[in-house]
Wavefront OBJ file of the C-alpha trace (Angstrom):
o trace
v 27.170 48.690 -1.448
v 24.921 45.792 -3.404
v 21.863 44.477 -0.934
v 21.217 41.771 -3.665
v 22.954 38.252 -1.449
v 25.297 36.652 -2.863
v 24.373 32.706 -4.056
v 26.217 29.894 -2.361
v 25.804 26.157 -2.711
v 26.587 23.673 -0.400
v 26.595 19.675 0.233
v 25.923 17.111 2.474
v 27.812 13.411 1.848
v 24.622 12.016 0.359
v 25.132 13.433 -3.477
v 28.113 14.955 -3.496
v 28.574 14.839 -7.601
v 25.383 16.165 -8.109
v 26.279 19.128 -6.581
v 29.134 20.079 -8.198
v 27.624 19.158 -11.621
v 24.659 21.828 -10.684
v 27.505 24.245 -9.702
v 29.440 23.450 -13.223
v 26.344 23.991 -14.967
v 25.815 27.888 -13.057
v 29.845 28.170 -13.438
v 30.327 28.888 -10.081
v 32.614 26.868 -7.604
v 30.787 24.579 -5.204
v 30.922 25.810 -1.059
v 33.288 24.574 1.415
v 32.180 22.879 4.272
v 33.127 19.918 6.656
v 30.298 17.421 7.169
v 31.861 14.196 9.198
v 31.517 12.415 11.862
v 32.926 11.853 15.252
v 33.639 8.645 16.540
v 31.016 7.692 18.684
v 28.907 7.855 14.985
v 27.155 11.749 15.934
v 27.885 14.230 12.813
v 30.272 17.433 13.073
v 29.553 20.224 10.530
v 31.578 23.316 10.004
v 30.987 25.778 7.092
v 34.531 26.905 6.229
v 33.639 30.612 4.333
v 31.689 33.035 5.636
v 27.849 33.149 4.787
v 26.081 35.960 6.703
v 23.682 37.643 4.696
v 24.081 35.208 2.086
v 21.338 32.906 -0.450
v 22.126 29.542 0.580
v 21.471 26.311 -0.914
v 22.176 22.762 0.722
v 22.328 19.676 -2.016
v 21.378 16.505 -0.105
v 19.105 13.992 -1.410
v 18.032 12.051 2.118
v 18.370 8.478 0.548
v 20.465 5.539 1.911
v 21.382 6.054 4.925
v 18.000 8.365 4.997
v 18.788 9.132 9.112
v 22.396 9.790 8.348
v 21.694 11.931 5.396
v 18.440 13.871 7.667
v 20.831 14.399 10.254
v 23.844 15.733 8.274
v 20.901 17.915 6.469
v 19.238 19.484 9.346
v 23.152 20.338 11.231
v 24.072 22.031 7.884
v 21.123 23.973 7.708
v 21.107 25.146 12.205
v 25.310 25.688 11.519
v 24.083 28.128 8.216
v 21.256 29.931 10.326
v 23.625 30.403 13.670
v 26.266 31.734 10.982
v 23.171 34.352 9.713
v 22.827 33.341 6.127
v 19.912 35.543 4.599
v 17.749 32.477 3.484
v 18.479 28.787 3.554
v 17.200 26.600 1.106
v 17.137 22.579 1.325
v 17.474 20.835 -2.056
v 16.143 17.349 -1.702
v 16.368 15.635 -5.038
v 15.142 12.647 -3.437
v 13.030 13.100 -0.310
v 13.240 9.917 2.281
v 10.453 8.608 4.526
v 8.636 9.960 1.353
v 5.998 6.630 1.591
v 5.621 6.601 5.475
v 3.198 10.085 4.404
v -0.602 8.455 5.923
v -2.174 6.296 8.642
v -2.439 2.887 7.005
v -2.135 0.839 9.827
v -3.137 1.373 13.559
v -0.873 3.399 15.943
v 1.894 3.969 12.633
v 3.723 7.667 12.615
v 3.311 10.191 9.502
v 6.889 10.307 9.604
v 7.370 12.260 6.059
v 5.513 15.023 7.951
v 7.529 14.514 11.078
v 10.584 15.116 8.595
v 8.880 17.944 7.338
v 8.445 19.535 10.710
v 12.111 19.149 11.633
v 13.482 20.742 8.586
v 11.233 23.833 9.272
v 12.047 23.959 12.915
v 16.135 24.009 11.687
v 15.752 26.867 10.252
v 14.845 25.908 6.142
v 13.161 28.947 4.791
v 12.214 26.563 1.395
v 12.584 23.456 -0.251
v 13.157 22.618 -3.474
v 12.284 18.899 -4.742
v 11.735 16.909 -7.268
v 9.022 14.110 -8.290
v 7.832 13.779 -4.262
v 6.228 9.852 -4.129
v 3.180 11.660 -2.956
v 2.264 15.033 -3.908
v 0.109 16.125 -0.716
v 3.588 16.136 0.799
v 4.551 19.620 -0.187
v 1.510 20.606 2.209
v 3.354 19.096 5.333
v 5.605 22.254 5.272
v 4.709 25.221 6.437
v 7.474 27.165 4.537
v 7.215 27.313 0.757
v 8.248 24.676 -1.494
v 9.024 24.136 -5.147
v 8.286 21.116 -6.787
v 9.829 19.841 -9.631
v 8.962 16.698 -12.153
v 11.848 14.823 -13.940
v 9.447 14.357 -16.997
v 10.701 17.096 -18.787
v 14.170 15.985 -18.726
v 13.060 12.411 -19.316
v 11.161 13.285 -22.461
v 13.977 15.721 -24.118
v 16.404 12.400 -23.530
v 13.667 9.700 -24.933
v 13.287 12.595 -27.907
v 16.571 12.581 -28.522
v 16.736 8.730 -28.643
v 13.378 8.506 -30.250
v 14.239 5.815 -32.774
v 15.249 3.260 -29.797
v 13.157 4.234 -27.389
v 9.640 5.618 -28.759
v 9.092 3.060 -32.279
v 6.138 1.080 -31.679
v 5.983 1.951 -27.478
v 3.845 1.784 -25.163
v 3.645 3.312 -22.004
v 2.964 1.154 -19.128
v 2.315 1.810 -15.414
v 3.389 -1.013 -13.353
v 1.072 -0.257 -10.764
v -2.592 1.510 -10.391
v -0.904 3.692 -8.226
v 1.353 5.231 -10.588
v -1.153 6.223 -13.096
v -0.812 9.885 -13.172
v 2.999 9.831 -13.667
v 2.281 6.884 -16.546
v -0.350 9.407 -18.040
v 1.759 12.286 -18.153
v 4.076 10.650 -19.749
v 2.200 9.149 -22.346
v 0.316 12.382 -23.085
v 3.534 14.327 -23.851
v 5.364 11.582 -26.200
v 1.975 10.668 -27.325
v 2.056 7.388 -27.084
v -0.342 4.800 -25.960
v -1.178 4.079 -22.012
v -1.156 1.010 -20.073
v -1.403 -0.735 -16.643
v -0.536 -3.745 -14.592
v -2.383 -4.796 -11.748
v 0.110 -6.332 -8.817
v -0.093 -7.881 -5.361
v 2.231 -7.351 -2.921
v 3.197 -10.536 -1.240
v 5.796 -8.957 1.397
v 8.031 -5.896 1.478
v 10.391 -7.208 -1.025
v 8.183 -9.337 -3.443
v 5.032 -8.222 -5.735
v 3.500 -10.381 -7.646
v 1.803 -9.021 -11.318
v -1.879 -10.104 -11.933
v -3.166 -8.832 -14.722
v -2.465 -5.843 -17.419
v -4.683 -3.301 -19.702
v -2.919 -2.551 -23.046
v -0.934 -3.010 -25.979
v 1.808 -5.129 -25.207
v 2.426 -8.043 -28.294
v 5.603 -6.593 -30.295
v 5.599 -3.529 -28.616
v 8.273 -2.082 -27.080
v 7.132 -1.163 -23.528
v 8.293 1.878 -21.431
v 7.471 1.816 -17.526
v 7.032 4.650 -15.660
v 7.590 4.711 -11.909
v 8.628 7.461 -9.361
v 10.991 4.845 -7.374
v 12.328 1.535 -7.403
v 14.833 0.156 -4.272
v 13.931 -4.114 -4.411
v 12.906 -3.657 -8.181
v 10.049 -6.129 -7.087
v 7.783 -4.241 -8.774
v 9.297 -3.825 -12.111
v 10.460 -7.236 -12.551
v 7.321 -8.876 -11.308
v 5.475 -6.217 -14.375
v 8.741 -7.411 -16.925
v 7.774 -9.937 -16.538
v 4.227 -10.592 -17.248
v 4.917 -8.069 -20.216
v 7.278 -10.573 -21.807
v 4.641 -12.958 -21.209
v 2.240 -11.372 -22.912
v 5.054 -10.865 -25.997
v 6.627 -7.755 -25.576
v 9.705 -6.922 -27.737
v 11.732 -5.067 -24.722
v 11.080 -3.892 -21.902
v 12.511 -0.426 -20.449
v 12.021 1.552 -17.143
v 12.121 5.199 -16.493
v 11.889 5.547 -12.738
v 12.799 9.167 -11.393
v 14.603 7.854 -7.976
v 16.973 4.653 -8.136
v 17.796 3.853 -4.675
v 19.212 -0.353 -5.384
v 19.643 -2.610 -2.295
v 21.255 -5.896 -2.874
v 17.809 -7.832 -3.893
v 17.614 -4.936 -6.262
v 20.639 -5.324 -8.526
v 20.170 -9.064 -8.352
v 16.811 -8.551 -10.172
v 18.667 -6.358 -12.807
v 21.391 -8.631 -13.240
v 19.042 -10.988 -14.082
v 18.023 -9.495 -17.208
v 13.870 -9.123 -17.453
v 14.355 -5.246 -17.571
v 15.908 -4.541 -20.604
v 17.317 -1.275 -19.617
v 16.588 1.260 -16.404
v 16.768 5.000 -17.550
v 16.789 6.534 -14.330
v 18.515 10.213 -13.110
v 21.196 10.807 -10.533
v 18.920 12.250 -7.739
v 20.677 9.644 -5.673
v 24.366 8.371 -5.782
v 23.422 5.219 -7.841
v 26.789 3.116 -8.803
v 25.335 1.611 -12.404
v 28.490 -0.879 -12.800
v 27.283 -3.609 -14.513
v 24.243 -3.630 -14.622
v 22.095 -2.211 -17.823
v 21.317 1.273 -15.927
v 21.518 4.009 -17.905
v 22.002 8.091 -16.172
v 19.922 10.740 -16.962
v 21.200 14.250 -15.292
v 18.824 16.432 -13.379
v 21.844 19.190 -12.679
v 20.820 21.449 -15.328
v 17.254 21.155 -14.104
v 18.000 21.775 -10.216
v 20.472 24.594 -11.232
v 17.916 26.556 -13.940
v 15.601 26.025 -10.282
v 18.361 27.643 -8.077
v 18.690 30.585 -9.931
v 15.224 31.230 -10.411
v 14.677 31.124 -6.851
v 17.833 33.485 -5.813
v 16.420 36.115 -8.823
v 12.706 35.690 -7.302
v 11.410 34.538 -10.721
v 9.408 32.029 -11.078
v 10.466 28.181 -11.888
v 7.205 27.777 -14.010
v 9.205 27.629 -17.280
v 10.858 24.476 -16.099
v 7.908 22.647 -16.473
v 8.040 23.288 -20.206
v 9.439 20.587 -22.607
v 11.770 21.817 -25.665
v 10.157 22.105 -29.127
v 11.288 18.672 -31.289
l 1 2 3 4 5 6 7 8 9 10 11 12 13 14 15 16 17 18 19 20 21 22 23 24 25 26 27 28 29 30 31 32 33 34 35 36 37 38 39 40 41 42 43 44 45 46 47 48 49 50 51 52 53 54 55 56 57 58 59 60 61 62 63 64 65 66 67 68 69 70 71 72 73 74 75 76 77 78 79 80 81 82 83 84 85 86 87 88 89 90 91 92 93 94 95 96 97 98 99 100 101 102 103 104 105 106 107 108 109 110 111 112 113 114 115 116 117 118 119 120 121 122 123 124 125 126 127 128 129 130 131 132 133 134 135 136 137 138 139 140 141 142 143 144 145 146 147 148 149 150 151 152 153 154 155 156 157 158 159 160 161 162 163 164 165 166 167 168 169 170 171 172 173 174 175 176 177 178 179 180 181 182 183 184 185 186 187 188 189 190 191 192 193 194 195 196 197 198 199 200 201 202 203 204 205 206 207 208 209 210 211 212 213 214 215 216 217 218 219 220 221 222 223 224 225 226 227 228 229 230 231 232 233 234 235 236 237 238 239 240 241 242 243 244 245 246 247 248 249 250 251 252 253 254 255 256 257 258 259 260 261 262 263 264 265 266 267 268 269 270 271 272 273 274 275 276 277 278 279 280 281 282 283 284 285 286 287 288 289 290 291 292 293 294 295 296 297 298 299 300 301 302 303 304 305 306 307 308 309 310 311 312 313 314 315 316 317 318 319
């Protein structure tokens, strides 16, 4: 009789094509579960196939609706440990309450760490993510966690594309915050760095002051980890076109657009958003262009089920 557990997959509401994409790529079928809601709004789960002793691993990214999706995550994972799966793991492509992670205001929660508490105390045994907005996050949990950069798949698609996308480019952060992520990215295409300096005026509007680099006929890449408003990348698009850009592109890991958000796109200042589908992102109309993290997330999975370790995913192919 084999003691190795079998792997199973499972998902949430929040990403459900993701999953099955990650299970196409492992050519396995994707777990069957029930995740709805009663009528008074709380969540019902019911895993339909028997898990004990099993490798589990729960797709959810925890973006719009973040409390839904956090809810419907943490049931999942208390249904899979009361129905004795071997070890649960929590894939959060995109992890919410992600920016609420300090004290930067009086009497103000650390609620990505209050997140972090309540996945541990449902029973998650590790989580697996990708590009967290801040890295000191992985430290909230006190179970292990595996953190993974979309860099790598960003640079084999920009290589691929390197004619449209890397002659005469510059990478630009739009922010001094995102300087690391800019860096990195620069480093591996090896291309020149730049940065804006903003201002935020209010929660949905930022305001560019000033930029650092080569900009005049260039054709400029930003790097961010996020965008929802796109306040941020417009208000830089803008300033760059200013200053004589020839286009204009963003790669931002997580694409999470409200309203205000695709009205900014619509409008045309960002050439083109190269983003991946860590969230659920509808890209109708508007110049938004997919990147897949499935073969990424499921070369992570079956690392972690074999106990190996996910360090060669960090590598970028050979061009």
């Amino acid at each position: 009789m084999s003691t190795v557990p079998s792997l199973k997959i499972f998902t949430g509401n929040a990403n459900p094509n993701l999953a099955r994409n990650i299970c196409a790529h492992l050519g396995m079928g994707l777990g069957t579960a029930t995740v709805n809601c009663f009528p008074d709004g709380e969540t019902f789960v019911q895993i339909q196939e028997n898990i004990r002793g099993d490798d589990v691993f729960v797709i959810q990214p925890t973006s719009t609706p973040a409390n839904d999706h956090i809810m419907e995550l943490l049931i999942m994972i208390d249904a899979m440990r009361r129905a004795s799966a071997k070890r649960i793991t929590a894939v959060i492509p995109f992890f919410g309450y992600a920016r609420q992670d300090r004290k930067d205001q009086p009497r103000v929660p650390i609620t990505a760490k209050l997140v972090a508490n309540l996945l541990t105390a449902a029973g998650t045994h590790r989580v697996l993510a990708l590009d967290l907005h801040a890295q000191q996050i992985q430290g909230f949990f006190d179970i292990p966690v595996d953190h993974l950069f979309a860099s790598t798949v960003f640079y084999n698609f920009l290589m691929k594309n390197r004619e449209k996308y890397l002659t005469d480019a510059t990478i630009f952060s739009p922010d001094i915050g995102g300087m690391k992520a800019a860096s990195s990215m620069a480093e591996l295409l090896d291309l020149p760095l730049g940065f804006i300096a903003k201002r935020r005026l209010n929660a949905t509007t930022v305001e560019a002051t000033s930029l650092v680099g080569e900009v005049e006929g260039r054709n400029i890449l930003l790097v961010d980890d996020m965008t929802e408003t796109a306040g941020t990348l417009v208000a830089a698009g803008e300033l760059l076109k200013e200053k004589k850009a020839k286009s204009v592109r963003a790669i931002v890991s997580h694409c999470m657009l409200a309203k205000i958000g695709r009205e900014r796109l619509a409008e045309g200042v960002i050439d083109e958003l190269i983003t991946t589908d860590s969230t659920s992102i509808r890209p109708s109309g508007l110049p938004i262009t997919l990147v897949s993290i499935a073969s990424l997330l499921g070369e992570a999975i079956k690392c972690i089920h074999k106990n190996e370790s996910v360090t060669g995913l960090f590598k970028v192919k050979g061009y």
